[in-house]
C-alpha positions as CSV (number, residue, x, y, z in Angstrom):
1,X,0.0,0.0,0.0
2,X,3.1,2.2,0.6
3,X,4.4,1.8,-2.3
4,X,1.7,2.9,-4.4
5,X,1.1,6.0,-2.3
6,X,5.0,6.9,-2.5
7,X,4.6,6.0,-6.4
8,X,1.2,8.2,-6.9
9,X,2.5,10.8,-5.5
10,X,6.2,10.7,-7.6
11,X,4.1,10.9,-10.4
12,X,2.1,13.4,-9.4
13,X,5.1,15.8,-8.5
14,X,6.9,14.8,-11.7
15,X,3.8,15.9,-13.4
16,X,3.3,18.9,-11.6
17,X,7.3,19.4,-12.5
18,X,6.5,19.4,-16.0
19,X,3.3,21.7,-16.0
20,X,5.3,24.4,-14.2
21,X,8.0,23.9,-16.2
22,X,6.6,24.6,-18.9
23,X,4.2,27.4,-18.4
24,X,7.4,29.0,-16.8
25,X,9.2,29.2,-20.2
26,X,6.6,31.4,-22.1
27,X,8.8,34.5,-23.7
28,X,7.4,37.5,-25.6
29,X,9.3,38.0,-29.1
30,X,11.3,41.6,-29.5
31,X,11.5,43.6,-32.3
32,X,15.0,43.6,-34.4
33,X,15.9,46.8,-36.7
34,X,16.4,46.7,-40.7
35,X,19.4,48.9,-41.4
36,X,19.0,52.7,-42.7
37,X,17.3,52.6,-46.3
38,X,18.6,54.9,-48.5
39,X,18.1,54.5,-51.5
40,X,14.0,53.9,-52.0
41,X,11.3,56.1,-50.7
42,X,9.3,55.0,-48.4
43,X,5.9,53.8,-50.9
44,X,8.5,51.7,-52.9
45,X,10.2,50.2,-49.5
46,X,6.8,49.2,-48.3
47,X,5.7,47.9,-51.3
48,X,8.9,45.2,-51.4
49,X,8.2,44.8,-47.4
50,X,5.0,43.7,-48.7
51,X,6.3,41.8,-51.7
52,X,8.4,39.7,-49.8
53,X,6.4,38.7,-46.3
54,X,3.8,37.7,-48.9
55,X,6.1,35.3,-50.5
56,X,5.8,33.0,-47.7
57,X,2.9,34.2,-45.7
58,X,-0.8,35.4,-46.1
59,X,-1.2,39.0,-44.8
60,X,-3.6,39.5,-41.8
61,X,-3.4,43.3,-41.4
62,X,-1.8,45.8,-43.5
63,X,-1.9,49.5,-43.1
64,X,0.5,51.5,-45.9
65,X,-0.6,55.0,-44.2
66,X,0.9,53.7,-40.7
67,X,3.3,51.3,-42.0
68,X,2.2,48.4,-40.2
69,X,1.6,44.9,-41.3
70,X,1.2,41.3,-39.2
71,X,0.9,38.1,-40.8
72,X,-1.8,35.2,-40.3
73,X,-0.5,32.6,-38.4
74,X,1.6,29.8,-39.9
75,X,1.2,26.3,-38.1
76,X,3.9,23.6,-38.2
77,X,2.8,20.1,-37.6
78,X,4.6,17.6,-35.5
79,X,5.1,13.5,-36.8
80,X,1.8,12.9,-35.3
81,X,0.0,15.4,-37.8
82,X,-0.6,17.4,-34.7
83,X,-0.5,21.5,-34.5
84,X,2.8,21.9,-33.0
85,X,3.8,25.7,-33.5
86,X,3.0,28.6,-35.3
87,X,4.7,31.3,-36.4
88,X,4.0,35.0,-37.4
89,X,5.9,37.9,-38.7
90,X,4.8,41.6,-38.4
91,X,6.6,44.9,-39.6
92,X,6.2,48.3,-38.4
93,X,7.4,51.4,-39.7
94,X,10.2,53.0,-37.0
95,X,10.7,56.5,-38.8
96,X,10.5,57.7,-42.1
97,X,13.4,59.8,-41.7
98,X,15.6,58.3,-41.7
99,X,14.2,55.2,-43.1
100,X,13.5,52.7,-40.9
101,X,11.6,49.6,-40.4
102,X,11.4,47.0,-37.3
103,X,10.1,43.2,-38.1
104,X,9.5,40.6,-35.4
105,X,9.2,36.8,-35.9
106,X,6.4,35.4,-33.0
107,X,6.8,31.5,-32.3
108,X,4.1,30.0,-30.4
109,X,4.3,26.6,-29.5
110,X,1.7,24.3,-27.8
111,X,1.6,23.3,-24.2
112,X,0.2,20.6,-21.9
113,X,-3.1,22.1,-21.7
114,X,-3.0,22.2,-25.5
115,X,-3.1,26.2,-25.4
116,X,0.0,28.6,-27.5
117,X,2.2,29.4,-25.4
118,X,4.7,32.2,-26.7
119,X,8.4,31.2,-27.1
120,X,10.4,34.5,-28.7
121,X,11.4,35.3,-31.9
122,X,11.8,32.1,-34.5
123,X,15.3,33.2,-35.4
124,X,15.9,31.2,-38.1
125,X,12.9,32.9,-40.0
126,X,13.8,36.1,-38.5
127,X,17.2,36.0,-39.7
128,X,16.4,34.5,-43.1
129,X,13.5,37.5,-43.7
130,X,16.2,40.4,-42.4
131,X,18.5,39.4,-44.7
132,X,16.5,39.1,-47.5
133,X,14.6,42.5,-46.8
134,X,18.3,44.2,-46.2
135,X,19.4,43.1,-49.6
136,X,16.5,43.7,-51.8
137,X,16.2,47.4,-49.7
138,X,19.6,48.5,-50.8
């Protein structure tokens, strides 16, 4: 009888272990800086902003007049064909002179409780998209 007491409630720390653990390592995304543009005014930067987040993502809100545009979520499945994370990217205009622009790349991923959790920036997208904005900008 012991043992199954001692063993209920191991498994009932390890599992509360995990669910802390894990709704402990949420993490908001920050915003990252696209170098100085130069050489483009600001309607023809936008519209390659635009050009190129839509290459890989469907647009959720875009607003030219405040330069501001966020992406529709994009869900990764896991092996099981279950939603595993999502990812978004959104763009805001930092000043027009000089001109600048900021772009963020949220990852969500699912918890436990089946609810997104937030998990930073997906760097590798975040990387890939500032260097392709920073060389089709120049």
């Amino acid at each position: 009888m012991k043992r199954v007491t001692w063993a209920s409630i191991s498994i009932a720390m390890l599992l509360a272990c995990v669910l802390f653990i894990d709704c402990a390592t949420t993490q908001e995304a920050t915003w990252k800086t696209l170098p100085e543009i130069t050489k483009t005014t600001y309607e023809q930067s936008w519209s390659i902003v635009v050009g190129v987040i839509t290459e890989k993502y469907d647009l959720e809100i875009t607003d030219a007049a405040s330069g501001y545009l966020r992406t529709a979520w994009k869900v990764k499945k896991d092996f099981l064909n279950q939603d595993d994370s999502r990812t978004r990217i959104s763009v805001r205009l930092e000043s027009k002179t000089p001109l600048k622009f900021k772009i963020r790349a949220e990852k969500e991923a699912k918890n436990l409780a089946d609810e997104w959790t937030p998990k930073g920036n997906d760097e590798q997208l975040e990387k890939a998209m500032l260097e392709e904005l920073s060389a089709r900008l120049k």
